[in-house]
PQR file of N, CA, C, O and H, with PARSE charges and radii, in Angstrom:
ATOM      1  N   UNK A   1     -28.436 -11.760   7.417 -0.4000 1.5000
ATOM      2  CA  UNK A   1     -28.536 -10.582   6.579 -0.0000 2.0000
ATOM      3  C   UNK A   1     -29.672 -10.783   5.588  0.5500 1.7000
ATOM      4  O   UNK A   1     -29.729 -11.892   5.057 -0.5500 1.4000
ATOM      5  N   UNK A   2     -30.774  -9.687   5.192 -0.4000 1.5000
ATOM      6  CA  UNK A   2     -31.451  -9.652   4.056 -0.0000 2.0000
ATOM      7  C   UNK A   2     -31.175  -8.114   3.366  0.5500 1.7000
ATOM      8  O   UNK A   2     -30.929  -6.949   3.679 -0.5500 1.4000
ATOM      9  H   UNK A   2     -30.727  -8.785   5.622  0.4000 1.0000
ATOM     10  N   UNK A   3     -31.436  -9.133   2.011 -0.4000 1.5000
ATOM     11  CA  UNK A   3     -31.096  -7.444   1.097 -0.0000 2.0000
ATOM     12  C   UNK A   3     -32.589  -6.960   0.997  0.5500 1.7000
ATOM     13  O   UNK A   3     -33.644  -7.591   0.938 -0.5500 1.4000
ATOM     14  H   UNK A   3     -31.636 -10.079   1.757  0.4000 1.0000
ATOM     15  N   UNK A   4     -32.257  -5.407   0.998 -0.4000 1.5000
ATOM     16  CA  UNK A   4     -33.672  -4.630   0.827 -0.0000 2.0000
ATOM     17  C   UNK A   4     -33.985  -4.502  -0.949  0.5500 1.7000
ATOM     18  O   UNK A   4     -33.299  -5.139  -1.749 -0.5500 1.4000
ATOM     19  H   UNK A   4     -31.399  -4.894   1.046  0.4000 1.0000
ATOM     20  N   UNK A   5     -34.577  -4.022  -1.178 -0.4000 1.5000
ATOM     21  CA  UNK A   5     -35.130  -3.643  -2.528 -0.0000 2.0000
ATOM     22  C   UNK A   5     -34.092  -3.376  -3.424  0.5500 1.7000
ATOM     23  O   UNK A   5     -33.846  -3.983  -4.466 -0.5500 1.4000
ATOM     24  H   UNK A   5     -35.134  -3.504  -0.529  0.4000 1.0000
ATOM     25  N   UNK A   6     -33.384  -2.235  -2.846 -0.4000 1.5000
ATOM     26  CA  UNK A   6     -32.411  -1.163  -3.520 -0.0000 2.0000
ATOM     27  C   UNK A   6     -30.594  -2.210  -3.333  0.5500 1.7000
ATOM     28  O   UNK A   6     -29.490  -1.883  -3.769 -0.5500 1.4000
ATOM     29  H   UNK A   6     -33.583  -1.742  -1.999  0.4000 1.0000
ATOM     30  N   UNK A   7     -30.865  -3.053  -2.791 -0.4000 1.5000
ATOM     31  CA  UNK A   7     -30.128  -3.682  -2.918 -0.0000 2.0000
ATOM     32  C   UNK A   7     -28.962  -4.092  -1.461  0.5500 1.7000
ATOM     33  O   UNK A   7     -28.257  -5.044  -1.124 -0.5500 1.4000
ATOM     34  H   UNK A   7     -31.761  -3.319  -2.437  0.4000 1.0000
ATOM     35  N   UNK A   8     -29.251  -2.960  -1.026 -0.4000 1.5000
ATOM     36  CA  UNK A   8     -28.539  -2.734   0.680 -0.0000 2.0000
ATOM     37  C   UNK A   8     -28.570  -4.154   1.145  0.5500 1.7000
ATOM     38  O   UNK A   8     -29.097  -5.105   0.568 -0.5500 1.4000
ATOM     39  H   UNK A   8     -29.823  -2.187  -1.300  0.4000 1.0000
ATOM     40  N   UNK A   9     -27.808  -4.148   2.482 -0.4000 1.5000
ATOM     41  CA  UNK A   9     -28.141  -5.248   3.074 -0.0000 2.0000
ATOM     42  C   UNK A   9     -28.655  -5.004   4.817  0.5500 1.7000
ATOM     43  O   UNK A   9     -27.790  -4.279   5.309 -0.5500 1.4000
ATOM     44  H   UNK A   9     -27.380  -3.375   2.951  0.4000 1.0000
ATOM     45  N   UNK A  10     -29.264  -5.198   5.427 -0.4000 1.5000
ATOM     46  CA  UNK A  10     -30.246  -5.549   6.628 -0.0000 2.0000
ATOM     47  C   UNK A  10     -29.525  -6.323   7.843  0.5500 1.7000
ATOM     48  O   UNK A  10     -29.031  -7.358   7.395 -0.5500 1.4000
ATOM     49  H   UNK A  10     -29.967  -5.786   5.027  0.4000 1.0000
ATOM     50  N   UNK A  11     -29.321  -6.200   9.059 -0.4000 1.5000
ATOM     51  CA  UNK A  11     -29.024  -7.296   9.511 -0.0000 2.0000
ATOM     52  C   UNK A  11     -30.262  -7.751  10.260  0.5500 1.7000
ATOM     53  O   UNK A  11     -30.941  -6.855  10.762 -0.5500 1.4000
ATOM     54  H   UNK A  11     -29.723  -5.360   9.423  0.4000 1.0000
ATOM     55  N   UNK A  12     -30.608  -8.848  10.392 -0.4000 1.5000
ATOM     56  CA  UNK A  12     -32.227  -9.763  11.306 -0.0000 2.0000
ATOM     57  C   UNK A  12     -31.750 -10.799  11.965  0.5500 1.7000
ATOM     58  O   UNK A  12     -30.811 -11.550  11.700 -0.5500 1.4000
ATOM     59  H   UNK A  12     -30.056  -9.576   9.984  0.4000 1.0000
ATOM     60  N   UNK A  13     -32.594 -10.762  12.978 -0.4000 1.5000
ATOM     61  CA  UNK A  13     -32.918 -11.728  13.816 -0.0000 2.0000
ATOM     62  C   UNK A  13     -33.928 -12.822  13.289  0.5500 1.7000
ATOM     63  O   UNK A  13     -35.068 -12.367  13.197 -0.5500 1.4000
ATOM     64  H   UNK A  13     -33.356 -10.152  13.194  0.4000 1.0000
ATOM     65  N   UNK A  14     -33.868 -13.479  13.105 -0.4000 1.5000
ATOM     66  CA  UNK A  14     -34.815 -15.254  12.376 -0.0000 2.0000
ATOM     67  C   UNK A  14     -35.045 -15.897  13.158  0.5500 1.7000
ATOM     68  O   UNK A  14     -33.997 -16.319  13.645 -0.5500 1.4000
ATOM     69  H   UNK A  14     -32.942 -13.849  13.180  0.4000 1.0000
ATOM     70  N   UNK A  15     -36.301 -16.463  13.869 -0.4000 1.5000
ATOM     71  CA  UNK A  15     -37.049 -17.235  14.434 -0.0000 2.0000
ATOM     72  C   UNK A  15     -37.825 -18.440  13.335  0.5500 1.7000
ATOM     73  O   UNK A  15     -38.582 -18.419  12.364 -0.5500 1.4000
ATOM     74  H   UNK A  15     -37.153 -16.120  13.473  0.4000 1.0000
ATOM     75  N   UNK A  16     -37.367 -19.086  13.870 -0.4000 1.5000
ATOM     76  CA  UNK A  16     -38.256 -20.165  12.849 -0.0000 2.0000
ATOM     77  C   UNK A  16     -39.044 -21.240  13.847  0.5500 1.7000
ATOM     78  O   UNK A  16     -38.372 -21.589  14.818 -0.5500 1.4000
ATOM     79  H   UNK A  16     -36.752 -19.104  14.658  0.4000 1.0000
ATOM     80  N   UNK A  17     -40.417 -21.830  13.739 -0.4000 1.5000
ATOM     81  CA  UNK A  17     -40.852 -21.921  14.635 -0.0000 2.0000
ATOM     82  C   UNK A  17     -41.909 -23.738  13.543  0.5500 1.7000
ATOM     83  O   UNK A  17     -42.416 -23.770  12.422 -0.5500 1.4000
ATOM     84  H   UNK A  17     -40.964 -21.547  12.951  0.4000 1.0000
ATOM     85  N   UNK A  18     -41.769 -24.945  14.715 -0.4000 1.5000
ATOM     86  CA  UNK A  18     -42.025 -26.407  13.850 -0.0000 2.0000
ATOM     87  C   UNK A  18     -43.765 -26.457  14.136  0.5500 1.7000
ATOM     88  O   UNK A  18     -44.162 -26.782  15.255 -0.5500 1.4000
ATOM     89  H   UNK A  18     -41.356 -24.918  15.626  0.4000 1.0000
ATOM     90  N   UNK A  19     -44.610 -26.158  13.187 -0.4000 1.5000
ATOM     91  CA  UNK A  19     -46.052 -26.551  13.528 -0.0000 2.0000
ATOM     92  C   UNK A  19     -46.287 -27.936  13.540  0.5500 1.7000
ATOM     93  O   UNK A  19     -46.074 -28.681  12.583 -0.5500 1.4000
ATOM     94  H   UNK A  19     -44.287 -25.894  12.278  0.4000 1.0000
ATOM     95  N   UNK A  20     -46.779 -28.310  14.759 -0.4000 1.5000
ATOM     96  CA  UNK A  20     -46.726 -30.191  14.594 -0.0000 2.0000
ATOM     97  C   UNK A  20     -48.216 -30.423  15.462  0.5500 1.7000
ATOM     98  O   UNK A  20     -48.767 -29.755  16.336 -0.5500 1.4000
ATOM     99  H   UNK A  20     -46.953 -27.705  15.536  0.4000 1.0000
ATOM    100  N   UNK A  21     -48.622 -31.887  14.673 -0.4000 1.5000
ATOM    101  CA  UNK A  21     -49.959 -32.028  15.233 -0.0000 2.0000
ATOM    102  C   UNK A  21     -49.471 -32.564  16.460  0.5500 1.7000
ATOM    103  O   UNK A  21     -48.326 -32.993  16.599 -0.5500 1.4000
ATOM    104  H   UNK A  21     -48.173 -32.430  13.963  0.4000 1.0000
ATOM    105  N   UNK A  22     -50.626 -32.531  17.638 -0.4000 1.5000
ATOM    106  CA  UNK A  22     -50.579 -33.541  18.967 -0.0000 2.0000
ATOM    107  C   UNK A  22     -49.948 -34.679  19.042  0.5500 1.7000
ATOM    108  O   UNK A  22     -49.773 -35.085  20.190 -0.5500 1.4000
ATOM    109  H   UNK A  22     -51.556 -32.183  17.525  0.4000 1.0000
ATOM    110  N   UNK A  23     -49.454 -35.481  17.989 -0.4000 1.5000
ATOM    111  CA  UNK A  23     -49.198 -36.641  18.156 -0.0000 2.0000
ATOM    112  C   UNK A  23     -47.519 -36.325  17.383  0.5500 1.7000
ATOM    113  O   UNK A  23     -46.781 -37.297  17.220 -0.5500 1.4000
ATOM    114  H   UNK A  23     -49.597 -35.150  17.055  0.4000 1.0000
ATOM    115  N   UNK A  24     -47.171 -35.290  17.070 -0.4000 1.5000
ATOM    116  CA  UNK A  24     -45.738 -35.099  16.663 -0.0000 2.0000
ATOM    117  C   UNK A  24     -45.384 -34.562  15.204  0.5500 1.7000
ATOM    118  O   UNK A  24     -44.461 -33.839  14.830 -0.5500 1.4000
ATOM    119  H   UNK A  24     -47.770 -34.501  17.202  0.4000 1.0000
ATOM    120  N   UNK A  25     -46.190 -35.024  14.666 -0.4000 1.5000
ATOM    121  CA  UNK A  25     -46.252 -35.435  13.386 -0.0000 2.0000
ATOM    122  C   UNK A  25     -46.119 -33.676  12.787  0.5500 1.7000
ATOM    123  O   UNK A  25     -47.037 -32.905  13.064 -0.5500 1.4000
ATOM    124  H   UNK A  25     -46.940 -35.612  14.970  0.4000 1.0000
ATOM    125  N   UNK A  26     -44.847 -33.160  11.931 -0.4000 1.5000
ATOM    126  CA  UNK A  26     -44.678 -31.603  11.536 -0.0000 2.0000
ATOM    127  C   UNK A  26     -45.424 -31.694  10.386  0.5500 1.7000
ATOM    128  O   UNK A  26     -45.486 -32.530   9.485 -0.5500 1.4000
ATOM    129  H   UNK A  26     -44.101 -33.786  11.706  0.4000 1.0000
ATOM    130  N   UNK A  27     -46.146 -30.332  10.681 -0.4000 1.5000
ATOM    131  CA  UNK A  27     -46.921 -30.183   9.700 -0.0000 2.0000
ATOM    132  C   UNK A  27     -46.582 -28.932   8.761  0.5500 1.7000
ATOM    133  O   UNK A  27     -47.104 -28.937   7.646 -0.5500 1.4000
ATOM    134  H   UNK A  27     -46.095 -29.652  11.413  0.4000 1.0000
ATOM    135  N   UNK A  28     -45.851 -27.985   9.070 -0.4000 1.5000
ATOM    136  CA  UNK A  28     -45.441 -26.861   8.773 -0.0000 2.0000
ATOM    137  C   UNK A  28     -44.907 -25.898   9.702  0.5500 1.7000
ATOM    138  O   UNK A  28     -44.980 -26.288  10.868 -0.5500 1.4000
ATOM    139  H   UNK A  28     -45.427 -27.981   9.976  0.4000 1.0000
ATOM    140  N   UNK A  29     -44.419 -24.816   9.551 -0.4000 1.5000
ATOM    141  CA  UNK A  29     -43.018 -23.828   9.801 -0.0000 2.0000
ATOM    142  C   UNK A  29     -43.623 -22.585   9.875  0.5500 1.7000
ATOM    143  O   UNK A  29     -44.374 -22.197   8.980 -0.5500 1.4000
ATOM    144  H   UNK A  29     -44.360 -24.500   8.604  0.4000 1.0000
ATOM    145  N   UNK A  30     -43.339 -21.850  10.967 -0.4000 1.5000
ATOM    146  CA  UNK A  30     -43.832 -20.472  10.790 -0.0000 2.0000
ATOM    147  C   UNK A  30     -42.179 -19.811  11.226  0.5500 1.7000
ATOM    148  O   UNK A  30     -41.289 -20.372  11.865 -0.5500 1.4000
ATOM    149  H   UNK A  30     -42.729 -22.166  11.694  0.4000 1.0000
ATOM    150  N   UNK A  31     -42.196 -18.595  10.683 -0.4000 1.5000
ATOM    151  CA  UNK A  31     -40.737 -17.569  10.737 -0.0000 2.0000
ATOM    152  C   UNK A  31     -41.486 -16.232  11.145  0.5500 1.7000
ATOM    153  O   UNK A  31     -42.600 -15.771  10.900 -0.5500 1.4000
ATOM    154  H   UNK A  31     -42.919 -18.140  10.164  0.4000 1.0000
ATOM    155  N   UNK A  32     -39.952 -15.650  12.159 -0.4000 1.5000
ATOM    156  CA  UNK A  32     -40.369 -14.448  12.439 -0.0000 2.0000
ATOM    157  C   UNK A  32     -38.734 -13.375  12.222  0.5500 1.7000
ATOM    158  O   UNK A  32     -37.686 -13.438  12.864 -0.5500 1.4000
ATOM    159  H   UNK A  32     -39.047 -16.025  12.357  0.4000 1.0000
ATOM    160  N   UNK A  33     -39.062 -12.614  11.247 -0.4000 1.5000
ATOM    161  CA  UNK A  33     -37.955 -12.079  11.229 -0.0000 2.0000
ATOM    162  C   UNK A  33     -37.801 -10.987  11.496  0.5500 1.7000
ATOM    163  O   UNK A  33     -38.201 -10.341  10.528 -0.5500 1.4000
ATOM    164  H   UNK A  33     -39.914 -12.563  10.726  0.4000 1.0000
ATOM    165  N   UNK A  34     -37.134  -9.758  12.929 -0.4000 1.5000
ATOM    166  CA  UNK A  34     -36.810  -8.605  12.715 -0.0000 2.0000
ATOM    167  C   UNK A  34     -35.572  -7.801  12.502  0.5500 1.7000
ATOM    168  O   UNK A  34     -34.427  -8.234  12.632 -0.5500 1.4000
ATOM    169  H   UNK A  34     -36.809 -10.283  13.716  0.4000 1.0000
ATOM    170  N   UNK A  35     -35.902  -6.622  12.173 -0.4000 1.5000
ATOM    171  CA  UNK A  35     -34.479  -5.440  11.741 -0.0000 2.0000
ATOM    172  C   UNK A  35     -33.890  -5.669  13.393  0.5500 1.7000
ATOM    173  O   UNK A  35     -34.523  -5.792  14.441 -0.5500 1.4000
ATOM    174  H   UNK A  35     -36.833  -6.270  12.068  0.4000 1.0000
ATOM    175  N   UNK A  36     -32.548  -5.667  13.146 -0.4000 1.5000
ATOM    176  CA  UNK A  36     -31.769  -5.457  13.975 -0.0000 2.0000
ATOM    177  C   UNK A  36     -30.707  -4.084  13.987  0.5500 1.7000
ATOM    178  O   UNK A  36     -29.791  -4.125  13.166 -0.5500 1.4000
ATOM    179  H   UNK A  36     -32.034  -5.567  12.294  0.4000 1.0000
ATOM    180  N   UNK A  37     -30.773  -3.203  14.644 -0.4000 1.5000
ATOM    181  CA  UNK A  37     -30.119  -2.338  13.839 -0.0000 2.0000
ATOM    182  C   UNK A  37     -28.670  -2.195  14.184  0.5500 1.7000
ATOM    183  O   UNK A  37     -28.419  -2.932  15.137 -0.5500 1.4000
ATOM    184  H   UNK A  37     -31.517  -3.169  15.311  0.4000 1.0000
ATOM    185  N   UNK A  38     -27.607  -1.524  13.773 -0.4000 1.5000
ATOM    186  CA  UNK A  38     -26.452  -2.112  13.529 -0.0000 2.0000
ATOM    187  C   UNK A  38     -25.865  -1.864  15.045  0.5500 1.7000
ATOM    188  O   UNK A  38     -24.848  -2.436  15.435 -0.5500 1.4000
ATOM    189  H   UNK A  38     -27.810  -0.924  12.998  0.4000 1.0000
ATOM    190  N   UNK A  39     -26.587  -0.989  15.818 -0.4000 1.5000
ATOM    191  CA  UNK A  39     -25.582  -0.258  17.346 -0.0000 2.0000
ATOM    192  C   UNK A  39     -26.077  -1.355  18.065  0.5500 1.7000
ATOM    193  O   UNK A  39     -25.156  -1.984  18.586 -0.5500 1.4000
ATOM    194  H   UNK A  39     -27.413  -0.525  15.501  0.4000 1.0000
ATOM    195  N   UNK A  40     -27.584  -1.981  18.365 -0.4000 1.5000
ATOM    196  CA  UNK A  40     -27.871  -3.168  18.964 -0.0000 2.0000
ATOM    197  C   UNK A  40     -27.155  -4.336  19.055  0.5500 1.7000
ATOM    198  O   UNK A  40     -26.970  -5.051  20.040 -0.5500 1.4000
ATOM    199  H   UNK A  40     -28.332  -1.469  17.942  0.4000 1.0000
ATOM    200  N   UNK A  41     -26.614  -4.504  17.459 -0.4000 1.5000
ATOM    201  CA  UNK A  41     -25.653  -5.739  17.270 -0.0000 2.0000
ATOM    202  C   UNK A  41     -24.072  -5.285  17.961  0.5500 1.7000
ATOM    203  O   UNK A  41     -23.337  -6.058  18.577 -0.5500 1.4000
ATOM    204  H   UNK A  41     -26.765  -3.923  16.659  0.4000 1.0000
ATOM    205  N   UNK A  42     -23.886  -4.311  17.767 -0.4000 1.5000
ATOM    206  CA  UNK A  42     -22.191  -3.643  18.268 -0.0000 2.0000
ATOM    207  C   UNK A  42     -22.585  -4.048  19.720  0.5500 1.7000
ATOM    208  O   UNK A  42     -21.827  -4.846  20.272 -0.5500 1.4000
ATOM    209  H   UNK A  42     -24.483  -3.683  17.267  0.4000 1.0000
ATOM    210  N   UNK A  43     -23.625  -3.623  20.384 -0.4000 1.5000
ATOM    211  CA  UNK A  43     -23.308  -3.564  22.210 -0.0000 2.0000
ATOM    212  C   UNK A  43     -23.186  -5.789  22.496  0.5500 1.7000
ATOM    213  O   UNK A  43     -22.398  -6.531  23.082 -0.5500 1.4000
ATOM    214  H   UNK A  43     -24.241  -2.974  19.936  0.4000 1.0000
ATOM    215  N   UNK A  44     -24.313  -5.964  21.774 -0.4000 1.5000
ATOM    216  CA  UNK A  44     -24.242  -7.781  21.932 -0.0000 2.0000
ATOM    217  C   UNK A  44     -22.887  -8.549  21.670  0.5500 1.7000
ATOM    218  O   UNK A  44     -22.481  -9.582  22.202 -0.5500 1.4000
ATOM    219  H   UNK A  44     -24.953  -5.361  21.298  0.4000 1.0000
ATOM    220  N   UNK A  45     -22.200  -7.624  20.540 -0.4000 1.5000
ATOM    221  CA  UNK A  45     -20.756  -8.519  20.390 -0.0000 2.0000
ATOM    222  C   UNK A  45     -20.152  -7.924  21.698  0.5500 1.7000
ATOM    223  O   UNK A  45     -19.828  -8.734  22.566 -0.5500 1.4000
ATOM    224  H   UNK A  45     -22.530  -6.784  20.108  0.4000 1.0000
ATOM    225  N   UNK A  46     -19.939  -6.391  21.968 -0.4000 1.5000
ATOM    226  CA  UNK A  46     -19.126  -5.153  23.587 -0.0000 2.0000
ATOM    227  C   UNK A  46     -19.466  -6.507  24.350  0.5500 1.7000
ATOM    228  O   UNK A  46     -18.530  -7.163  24.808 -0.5500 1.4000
ATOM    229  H   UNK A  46     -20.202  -5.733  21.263  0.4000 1.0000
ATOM    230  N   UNK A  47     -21.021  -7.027  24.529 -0.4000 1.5000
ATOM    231  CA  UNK A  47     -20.946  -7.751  26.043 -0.0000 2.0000
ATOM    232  C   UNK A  47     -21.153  -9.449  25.738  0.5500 1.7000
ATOM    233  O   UNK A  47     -21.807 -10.292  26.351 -0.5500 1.4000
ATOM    234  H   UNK A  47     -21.781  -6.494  24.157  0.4000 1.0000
ATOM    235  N   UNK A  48     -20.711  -9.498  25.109 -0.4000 1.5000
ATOM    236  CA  UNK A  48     -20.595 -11.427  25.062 -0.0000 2.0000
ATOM    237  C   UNK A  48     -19.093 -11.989  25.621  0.5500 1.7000
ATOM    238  O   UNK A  48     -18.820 -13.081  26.119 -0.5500 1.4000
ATOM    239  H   UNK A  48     -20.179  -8.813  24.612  0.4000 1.0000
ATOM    240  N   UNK A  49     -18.141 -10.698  25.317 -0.4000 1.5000
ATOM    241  CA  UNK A  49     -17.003 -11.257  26.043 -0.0000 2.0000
ATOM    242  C   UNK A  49     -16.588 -10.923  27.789  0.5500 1.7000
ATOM    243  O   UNK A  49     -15.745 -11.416  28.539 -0.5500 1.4000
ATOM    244  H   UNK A  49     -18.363  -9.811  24.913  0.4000 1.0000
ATOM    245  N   UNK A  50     -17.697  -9.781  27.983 -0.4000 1.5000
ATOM    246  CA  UNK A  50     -17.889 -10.146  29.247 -0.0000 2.0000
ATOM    247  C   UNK A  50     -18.461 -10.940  29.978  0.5500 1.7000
ATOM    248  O   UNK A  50     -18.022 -11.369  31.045 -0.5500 1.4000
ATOM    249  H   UNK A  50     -18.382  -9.380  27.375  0.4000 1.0000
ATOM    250  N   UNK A  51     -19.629 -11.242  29.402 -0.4000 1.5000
ATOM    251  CA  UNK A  51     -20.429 -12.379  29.991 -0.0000 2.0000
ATOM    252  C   UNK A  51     -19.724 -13.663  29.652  0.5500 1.7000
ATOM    253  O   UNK A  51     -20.231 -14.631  30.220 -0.5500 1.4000
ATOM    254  H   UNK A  51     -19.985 -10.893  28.535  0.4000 1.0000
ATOM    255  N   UNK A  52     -18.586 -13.968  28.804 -0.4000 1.5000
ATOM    256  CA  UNK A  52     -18.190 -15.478  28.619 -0.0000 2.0000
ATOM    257  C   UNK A  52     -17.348 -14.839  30.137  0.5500 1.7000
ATOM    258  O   UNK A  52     -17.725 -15.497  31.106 -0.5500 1.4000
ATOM    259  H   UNK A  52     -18.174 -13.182  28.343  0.4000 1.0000
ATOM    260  N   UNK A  53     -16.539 -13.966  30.444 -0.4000 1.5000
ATOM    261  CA  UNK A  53     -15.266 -14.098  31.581 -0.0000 2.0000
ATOM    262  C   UNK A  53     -15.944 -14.192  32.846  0.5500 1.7000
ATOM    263  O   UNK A  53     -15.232 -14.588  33.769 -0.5500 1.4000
ATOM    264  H   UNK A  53     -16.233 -13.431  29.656  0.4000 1.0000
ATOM    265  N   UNK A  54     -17.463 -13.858  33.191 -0.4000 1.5000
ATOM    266  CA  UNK A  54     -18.050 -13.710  33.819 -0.0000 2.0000
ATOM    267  C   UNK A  54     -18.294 -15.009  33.906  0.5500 1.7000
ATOM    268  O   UNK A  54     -17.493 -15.499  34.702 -0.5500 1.4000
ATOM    269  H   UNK A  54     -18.041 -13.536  32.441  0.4000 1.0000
ATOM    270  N   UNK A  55     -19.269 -16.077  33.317 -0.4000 1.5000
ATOM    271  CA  UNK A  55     -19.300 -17.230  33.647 -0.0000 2.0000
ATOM    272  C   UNK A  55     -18.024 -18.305  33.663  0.5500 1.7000
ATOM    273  O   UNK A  55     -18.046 -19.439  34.140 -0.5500 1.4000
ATOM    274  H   UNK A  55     -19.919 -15.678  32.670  0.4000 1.0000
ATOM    275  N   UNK A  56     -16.810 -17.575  32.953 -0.4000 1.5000
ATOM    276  CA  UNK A  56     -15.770 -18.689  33.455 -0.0000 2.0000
ATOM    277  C   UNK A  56     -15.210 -18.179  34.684  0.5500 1.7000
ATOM    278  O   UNK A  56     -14.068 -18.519  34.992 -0.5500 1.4000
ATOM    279  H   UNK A  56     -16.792 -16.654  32.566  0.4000 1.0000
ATOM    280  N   UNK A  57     -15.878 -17.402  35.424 -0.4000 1.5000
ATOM    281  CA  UNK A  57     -14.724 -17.064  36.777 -0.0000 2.0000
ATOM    282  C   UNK A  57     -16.129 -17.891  37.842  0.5500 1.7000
ATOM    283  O   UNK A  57     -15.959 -18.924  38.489 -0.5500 1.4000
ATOM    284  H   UNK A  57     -16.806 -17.126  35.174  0.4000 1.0000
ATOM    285  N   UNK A  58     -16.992 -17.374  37.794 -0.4000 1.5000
ATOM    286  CA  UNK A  58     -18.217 -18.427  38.410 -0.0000 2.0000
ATOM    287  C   UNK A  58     -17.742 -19.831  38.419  0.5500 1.7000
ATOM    288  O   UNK A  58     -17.441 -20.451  39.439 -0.5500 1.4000
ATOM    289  H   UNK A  58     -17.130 -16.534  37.269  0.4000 1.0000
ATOM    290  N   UNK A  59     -17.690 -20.356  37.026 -0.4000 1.5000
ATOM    291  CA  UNK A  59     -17.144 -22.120  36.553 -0.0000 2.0000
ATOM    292  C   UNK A  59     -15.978 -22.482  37.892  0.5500 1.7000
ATOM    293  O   UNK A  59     -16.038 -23.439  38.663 -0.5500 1.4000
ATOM    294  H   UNK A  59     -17.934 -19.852  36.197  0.4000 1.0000
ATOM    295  N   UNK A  60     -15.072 -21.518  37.864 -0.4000 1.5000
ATOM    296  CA  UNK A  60     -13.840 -21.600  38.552 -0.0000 2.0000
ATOM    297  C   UNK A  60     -13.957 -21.468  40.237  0.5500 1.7000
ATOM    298  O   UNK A  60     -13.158 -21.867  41.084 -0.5500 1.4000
ATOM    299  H   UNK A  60     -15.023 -20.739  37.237  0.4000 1.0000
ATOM    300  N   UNK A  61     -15.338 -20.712  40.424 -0.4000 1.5000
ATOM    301  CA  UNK A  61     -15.097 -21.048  41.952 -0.0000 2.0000
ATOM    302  C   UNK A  61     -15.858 -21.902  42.857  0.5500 1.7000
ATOM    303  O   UNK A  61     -15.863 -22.090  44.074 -0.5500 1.4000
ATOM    304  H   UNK A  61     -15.987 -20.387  39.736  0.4000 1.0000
ATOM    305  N   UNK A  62     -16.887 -22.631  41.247 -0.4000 1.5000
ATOM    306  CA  UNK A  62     -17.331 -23.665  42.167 -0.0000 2.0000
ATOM    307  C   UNK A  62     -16.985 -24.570  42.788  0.5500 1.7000
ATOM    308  O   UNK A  62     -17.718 -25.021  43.668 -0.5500 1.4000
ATOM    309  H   UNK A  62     -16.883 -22.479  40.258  0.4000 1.0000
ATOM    310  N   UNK A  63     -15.329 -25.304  42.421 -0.4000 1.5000
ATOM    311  CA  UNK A  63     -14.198 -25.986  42.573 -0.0000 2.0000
ATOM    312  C   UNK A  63     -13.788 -25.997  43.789  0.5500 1.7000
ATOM    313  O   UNK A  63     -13.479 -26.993  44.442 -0.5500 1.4000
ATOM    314  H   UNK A  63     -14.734 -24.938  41.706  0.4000 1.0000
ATOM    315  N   UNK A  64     -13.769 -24.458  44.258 -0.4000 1.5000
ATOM    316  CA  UNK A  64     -12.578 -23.985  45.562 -0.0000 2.0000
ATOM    317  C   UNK A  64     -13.985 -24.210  46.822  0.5500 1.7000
ATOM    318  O   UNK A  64     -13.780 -24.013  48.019 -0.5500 1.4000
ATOM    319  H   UNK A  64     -14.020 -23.649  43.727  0.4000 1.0000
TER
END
């Protein structure tokens, strides 16, 4: 969540991303943050519990 100006609150997506030289060594952080808007987030929670029953019935017939 970020609050807007007026005080509201936002929901975002946050990417945060490790700048590192060739040899490993972090040198700094870049972020990417967008609006998510609230019906986008409603359908992702609608289908996460299908997709978990979906991969546990897959899990289950690799067995048989």
């Amino acid at each position: 969540m970020r609050a807007t100006q007026g005080g509201g609150r936002v929901g975002i997506s946050l990417r945060v991303f490790a700048r590192s030289r060739h040899y490993g060594h972090v040198i700094g952080a870049s972020k990417v943050a967008r609006h998510v808007p609230a019906v986008k987030r409603g359908e992702r929670v609608l289908a996460e519990p299908h997709w978990r029953s979906e991969a546990a019935l897959q899990a289950g017939e690799v067995g048989t």
